[in-house]
N, C-alpha and C positions, 0 to 999 in steps of 0.2 A: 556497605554495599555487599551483596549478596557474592558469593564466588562457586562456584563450579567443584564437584568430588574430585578429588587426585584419581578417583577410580575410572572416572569416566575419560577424561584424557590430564593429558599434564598441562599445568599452568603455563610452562617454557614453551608448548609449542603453540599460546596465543598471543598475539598481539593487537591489543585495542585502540586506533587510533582515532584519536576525537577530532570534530570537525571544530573550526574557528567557526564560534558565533553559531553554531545548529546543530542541535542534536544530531547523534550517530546514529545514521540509519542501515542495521545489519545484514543489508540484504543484498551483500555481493554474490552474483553466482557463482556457486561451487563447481563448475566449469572451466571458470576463468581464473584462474590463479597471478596473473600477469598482469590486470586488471587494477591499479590500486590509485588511480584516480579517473573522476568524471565527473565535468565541469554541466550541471544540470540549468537550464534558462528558465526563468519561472515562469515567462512568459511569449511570444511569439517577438515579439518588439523589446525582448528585453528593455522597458522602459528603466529610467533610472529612479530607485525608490531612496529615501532619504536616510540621511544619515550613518555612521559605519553597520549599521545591523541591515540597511539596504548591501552595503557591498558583501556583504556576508553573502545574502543570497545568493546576488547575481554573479557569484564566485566560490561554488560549493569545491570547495575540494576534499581529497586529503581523506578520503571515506578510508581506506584502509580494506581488508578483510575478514571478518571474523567464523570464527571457525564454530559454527551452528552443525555439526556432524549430531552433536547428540540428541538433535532432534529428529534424526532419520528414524523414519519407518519398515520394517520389513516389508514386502510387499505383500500384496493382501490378494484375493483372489480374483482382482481383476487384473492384476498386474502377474498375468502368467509368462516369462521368460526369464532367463540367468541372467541378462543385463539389460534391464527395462530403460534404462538410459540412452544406450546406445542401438537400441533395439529398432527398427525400421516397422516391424510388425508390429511392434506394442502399440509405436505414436499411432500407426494407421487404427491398432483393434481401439484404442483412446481416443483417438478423434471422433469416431464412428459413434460409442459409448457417449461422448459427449453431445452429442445431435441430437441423440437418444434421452437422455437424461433430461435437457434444457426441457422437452416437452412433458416431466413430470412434473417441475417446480412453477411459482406461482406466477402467472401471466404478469405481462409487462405493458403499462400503457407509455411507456416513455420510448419517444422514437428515435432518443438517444443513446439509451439503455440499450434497446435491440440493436441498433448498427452498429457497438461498442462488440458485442458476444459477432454478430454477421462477422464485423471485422476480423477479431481474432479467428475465427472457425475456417473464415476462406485463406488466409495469410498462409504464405508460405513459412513464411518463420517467426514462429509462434516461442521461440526464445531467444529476443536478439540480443541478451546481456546488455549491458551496462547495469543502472542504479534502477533498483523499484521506483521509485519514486519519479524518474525523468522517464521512467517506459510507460507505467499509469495515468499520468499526466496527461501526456502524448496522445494514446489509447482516447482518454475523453475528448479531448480538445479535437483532436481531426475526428472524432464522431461528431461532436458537437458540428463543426463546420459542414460535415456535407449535409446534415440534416437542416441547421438553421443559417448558413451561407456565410457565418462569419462566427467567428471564436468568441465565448462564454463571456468574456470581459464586460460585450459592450449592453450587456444584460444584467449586470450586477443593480441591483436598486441601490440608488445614491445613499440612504440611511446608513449602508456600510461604514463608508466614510465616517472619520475622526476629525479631529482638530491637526493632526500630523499625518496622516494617511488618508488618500483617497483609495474607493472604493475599491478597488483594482487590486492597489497594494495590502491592504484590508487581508483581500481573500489570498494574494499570495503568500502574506504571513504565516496566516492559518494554514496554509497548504503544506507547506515545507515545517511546519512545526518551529518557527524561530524561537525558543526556548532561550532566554537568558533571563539576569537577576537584577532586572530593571524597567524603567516605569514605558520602555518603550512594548517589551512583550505582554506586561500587566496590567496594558491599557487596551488592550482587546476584551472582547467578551470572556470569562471565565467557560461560561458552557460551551464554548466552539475550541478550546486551545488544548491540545495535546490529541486531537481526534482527527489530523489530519487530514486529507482528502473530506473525509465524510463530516468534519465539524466546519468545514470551509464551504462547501457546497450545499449542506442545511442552512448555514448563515447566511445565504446566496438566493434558500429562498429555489432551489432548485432540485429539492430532493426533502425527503424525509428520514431521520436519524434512526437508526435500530441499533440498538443494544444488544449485549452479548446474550441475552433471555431469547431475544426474540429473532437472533442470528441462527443460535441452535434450536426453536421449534416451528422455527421453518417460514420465516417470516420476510426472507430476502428474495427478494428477483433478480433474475440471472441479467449482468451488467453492474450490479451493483459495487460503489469503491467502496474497500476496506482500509480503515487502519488498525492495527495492531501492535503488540505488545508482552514483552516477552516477561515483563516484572511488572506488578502494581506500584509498588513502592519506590520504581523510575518515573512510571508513567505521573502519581503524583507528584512527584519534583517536577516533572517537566508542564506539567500544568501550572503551576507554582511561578515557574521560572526558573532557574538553574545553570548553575556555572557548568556547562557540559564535561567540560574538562576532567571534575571529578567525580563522572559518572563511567559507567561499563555499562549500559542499557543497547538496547539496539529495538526498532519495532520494522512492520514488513509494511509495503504498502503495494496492494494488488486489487485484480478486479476479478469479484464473484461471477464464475458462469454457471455452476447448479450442486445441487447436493447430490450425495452419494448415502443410497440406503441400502441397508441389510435384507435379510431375508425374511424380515419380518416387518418390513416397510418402516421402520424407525431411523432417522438419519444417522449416520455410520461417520460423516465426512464431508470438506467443502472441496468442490474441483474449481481452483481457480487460474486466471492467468498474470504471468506476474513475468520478469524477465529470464527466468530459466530456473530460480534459485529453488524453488519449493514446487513448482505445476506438475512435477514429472510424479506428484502421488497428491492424495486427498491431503485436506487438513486435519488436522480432529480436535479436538476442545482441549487436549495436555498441552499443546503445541504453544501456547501464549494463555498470558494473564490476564489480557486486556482486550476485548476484540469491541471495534466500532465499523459501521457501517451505512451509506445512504441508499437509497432505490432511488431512483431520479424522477422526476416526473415532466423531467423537459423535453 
């Protein structure tokens, strides 16, 4: 497993704690320090899905915090103030920018897509902390309902479905990444597992898959869910299946609302919205090793 420079911070001041039954997902915000469990529902009806890797799910705990400081960025020239964090004028000069932006990137036919970015842009609070992953979720699923009057589930095409999983459970497997090192994770598709959100919702049949090629040359539409990944060589284990336990991996899970370019019109960055942990600056391509993502077309 890969470790971190003593230069950059000390080993003693992190602590990795793995989740029972599912990958660590590292993207507590750095806000919340007090934070160090959230009980995520996979679904509205937490239905009950089978056997101990269903209670896994439907009882995320124990995420822990991990300390992703070294992937902060200096602020760059849109982010003019001494504390862009706490700044009142930056969110408003940022929110503004982002209105802006949405109408450079590439049009959206997905009237889930657009009421996903409407959503976030009118909200009041556009970082309500807890887990990436229960705030992205959320994000689609109440788009999805006001635009098609009932939640994503009851659309899943029956082919999902296994011999031990129906369709439903299917996609919330792949959603939350249930990563372990047996036949119940490695009886899912190979190509939908470890891609989160974005291999769950192509398997769905609801979206179309883009890869990290076609992330950076500008190929995503604003609403689109990302997973991500901070190591390849996690992310294949986690594809695989894997004892989380003896990993240190972490990946983010958020939703694209547009790119950010330079002064020479070449993409610079992603502005995304995610639960507070990274939105308050772009992305950039150093940032993770692994990036997936879908454009919806529902």
């Amino acid at each position: 497993m890969r470790h971190f420079s003593l230069k950059i911070f000390s080993r003693n001041l992190i602590t990795y704690n793995a989740l029972i039954g599912l990958i660590v997902w590292g993207c507590a915000p750095t806000k919340n320090y007090n934070q160090h469990e959230e009980i995520i529902r996979v679904d509205n009806s937490a239905a009950h899905v089978q056997d101990n890797l269903a209670k896994d799910i439907l009882n995320i705990q124990n995420y822990g915090l991990d300390d992703h400081s070294y992937i902060s960025l200096k602020p760059t020239d849109i982010f003019t103030t001494t504390n862009p964090k706490d700044s009142l004028d930056f969110k408003k000069t940022v929110r503004e920018k982002e209105k802006n932006a949405i109408s450079s990137n590439l049009p959206n036919n997905s009237p889930v897509a657009n009421r996903i970015v409407q959503n976030y842009l009118n909200s009041p609070i556009k970082e309500p902390g807890g887990h990436c992953l229960s705030v992205s979720k959320n994000r689609f699923e109440n788009a999805y309902k006001e635009v098609h009057g009932h939640l994503p589930y009851q659309d899943l095409p029956d082919s999902m479905a296994t011999a031990t999983y129906t369709s439903k459970q299917v996609f919330n497997l792949l959603y939350v990444t249930a990563s372990k090192p047996n036949e119940s994770w490695q009886s899912l598709p190979e190509a939908y597992r470890g891609k989160g959100n974005a291999g769950a919702i192509t398997y769905a049949g609801m979206g179309t898959l883009v890869d990290s090629t076609g992330i950076w040359n500008g190929k995503l539409k604003p609403g689109a869910l990302m997973q991500v990944w901070r190591y390849r060589e996690d992310y294949k284990e986690v594809v695989k299946g894997t004892d989380v336990k003896k990993l240190d991996p972490y990946g983010h899970s958020f939703i694209f609302i547009s790119y950010v370019f330079d002064e020479k019109g070449v993409i610079s960055g992603l502005r995304i919205a995610d639960q507070g942990f990274q939105s308050y600056r772009p992305l950039v391509p150093r940032d993770y090793d692994v990036w997936w993502a879908v454009n919806l077309s529902v």
